[in-house]
C-alpha positions, 0 to 999 in steps of 0.5 A: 410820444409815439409809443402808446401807454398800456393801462392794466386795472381799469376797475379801480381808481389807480388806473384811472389816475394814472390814465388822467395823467398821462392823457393830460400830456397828450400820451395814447392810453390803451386799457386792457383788460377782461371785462367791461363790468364796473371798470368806471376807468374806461369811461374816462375821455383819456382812455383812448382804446379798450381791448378785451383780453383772457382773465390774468390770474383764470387764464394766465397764458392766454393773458399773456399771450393776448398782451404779445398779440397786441404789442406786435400789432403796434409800430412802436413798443407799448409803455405796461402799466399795472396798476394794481398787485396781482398785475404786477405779480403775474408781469414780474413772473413773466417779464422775460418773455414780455420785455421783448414787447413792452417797456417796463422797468428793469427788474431782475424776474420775481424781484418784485414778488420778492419785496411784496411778500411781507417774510422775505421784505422783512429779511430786506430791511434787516439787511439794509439795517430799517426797522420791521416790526417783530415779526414771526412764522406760522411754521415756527417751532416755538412760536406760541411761545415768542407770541407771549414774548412779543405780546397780545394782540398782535396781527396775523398777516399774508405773506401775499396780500392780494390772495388773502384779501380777495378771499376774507375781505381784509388786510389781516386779523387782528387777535387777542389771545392764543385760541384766536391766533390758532383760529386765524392761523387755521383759517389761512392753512383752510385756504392754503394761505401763508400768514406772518405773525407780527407786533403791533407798533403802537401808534393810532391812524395818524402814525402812519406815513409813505414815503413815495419815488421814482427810481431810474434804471440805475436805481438811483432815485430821482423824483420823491415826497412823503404823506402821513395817513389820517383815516384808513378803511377798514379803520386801523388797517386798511387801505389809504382814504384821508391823507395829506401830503406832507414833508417827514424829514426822516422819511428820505433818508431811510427810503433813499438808501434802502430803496437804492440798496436794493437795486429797486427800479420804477415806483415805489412806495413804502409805507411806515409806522411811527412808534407813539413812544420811541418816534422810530419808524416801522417799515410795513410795506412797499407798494411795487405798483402806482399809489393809491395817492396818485392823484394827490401825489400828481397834483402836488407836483410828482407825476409817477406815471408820467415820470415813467414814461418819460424815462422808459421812452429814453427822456428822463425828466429832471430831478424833483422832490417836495421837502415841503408841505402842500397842505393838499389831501387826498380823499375816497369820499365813499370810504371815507365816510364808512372810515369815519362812522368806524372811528366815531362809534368807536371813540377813536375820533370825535365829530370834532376832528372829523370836521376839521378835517374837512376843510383842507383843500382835497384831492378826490380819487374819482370825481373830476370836472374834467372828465365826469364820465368815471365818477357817474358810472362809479355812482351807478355801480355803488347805487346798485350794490346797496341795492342789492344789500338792501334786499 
């Protein structure tokens, strides 16, 4: 294992999982990364170095350039890891000039950017015959019309995720009728943001599942398992904060062809929607970084960032899928508990099923015995945010 493993994202908790569980094989782990400010992931035992670098996205080329430097400066070449979208976007845009210096998986320049923007994934899916929900362009000619066609409410989604979130602090908007679809609309254009109009699958929380894997580089999928989602935050379309591991059948042998058609290479996750009254599943969207569930799907027995490793280094592990439940969850505890407040004053669950849910035995996204160092500094962080809302 001489060839070190680089961290991008150390300021959330993908990072840091992906750090733990290459550090418990005895890999180095480099982060690096802009600032030292609320990254908890470079308080982990198995963050062996921290290197300051130019900002990604406020100081691109120097970024990049900051990652050659480092890479010349090692005997071997460096394994990159981002954990997190915009890493991903901008490693995708210039991965001919850094695949000299590190090893990454094999895709075709801007084919990730590709499959993460929701209007041409849905021209994908069709393709490869997988359900998408309906779904629709702000710049359609007729589209007011086809929304009624379609149906209220229904969601008014980025083409590019990580933007649209980083300025509303959401996923998408949800809207009820034509004059709020506008308004939405009106908001993105305000931003120079491209949004999707898209059905609603019905279906609560729970009808939501992953189908998670690890493709060679002969796409050829080689490690897999499927979860189904409980609690999101913010509720309904939000981001992963309850969710169990468990075998859906039906999953692989949609996820397996499409992904291998393609021509998909590395990690991947693609998240379905099962319709409460047909039982289809909706594709919504693909990850093309490490999981939120990272850490549960290592402890039920698929180590991706390992897996990765092992591949892109020339010994590839052997071939490995879960078709079957572990009865393990995977909980971000802070989250979770604003998730649950949604929910209950929303009626959506009662006290009931909350405590219910509670005695599965779980997977946390920060907290470890192991390597406590994170999880204090995570808390610290918290505590001064309320802090400052406080006042």
């Amino acid at each position: 294992m001489k060839n070190k493993a680089v961290v991008l994202g150390a300021n959330y908790y993908i990072a840091l999982s992906v750090m733990r569980n290459l550090g418990k094989q005895g890999i180095y782990v480099a982060a690096l990364e802009y600032s030292t400010d609320n990254a908890y992931g470079l308080k982990s035992k198995y963050c062996r170095e921290t290197v300051i670098v130019p900002h990604y996205r406020n100081e691109t080329e120097e970024f990049i350039e900051a990652l050659i430097d480092y890479s010349k400066n090692q005997e071997f070449k460096p394994v990159l890891m981002p954990c997190a979208d915009p890493y991903v976007e901008v490693i995708d845009a210039y991965s001919d000039r850094l695949r000299d210096y590190y090893l990454f998986p094999g895709m075709p320049q801007g084919r990730y950017k590709e499959i993460m923007d929701k209007d041409t994934l849905e021209i994908l899916a069709k393709k490869h015959n997988v359900l998408v929900p309906e779904t629709l362009s702000m710049t359609d000619e007729k589209l007011f019309e086809k929304v009624r066609k379609i149906g209220y409410p229904c969601l008014v989604k980025p083409t590019n995720s990580h933007n649209f979130v980083s300025i509303f602090r959401r996923k998408m908007f949800k809207v009820y009728d034509e004059k709020g679809l506008k308004e939405a609309i009106k908001k993105a254009k305000d931003k120079a943001l491209e949004v999707i109009i898209q059905e609603i699958v019905p279906g609560f929380d729970d009808h939501m599942y992953t189908f998670d894997a690890y493709l060679n580089e002969a796409s050829k999928v080689t490690h897999w398992l499927t979860c189904q989602k409980y609690r999101q935050y913010p509720i309904n379309y939000g981001a992963s904060v309850y969710t169990e591991q468990k075998y859906i059948e039906a999953l692989p042998e949609i996820g397996i062809p499409f992904l291998e058609g393609i021509g998909y290479k590395g990690v991947g996750e693609i998240e379905f929607k099962k319709h409460e009254e047909t039982g289809k599943f909706y594709l919504i969207e693909i990850n093309v970084r490490y999981s939120n569930l990272n850490e549960l799907l290592t402890q039920a027995g698929i180590n991706m960032p390992y897996i990765t490793y092992c591949e892109l280094t020339g010994n590839p592990l052997k071939e490995k899928s879960i078709d079957y439940d572990t009865g393990l969850v995977f909980r971000y505890t802070f989250e979770d508990l604003l998730a649950i407040k949604g929910y209950l004053t929303s009626n959506q669950l009662s006290i009931g099923d909350v405590i219910n849910s509670l005695f599965k035995k779980k997977i946390h996204a920060i907290r470890s015995l192991d390597d406590i160092k994170p999880s204090i500094n995570y808390l610290k962080i918290m505590s001064k945010k309320i802090v400052n809302r406080l006042k």
